[in-house]
C-alpha positions, 0 to 999 in steps of 0.5 A: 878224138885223139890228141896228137902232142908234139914231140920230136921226131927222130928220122934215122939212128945210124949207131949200131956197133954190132955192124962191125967185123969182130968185136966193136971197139968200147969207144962206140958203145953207148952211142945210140943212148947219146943221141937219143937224150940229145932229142930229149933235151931238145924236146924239152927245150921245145916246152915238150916235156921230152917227147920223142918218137922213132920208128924201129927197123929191126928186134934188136933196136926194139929191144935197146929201146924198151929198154931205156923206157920208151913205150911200143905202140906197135907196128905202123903202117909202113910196118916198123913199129913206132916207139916214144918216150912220154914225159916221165920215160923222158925225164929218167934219161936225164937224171 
């Protein structure tokens, strides 16, 4: 049996600076990390202890996700590969 936690579900992250003709402007970087520790005090506001889960499109989100801890339970059925912050992964995003 597989217990499934709640956690909050991030659809969609439309933050990626490097889509811009030349070099990105300062003002976006760092964006993505926002959003995503906005989820995770949502979470926790929840009672979820900061669960958040979210499927990658591309290697270069899957890295900056494995980079702010989030654990790669590789790919999901639709092929992307699916990524969650645990409780401790979510509580060094708050600090």
């Amino acid at each position: 049996m597989v217990r499934h936690e709640p956690l909050v579900y991030v659809e969609l992250v439309i933050a990626a600076p490097w889509n811009k003709v030349g070099a990105a402007p300062r003002r976006y970087y760092g964006v993505g990390t926002v959003l995503l520790r906005r989820a995770v005090s949502e979470s926790m506001r929840l009672g979820w202890e900061g669960r958040v889960g979210l499927e990658s499109l591309n290697e270069e989100s899957s890295k900056f996700y494995r980079k702010l801890g989030m654990k790669d339970f590789g790919p999901a059925a639709n092929g992307m590969h699916r990524f969650e912050f645990d409780p401790d992964s979510a509580r060094l995003q708050l600090l």
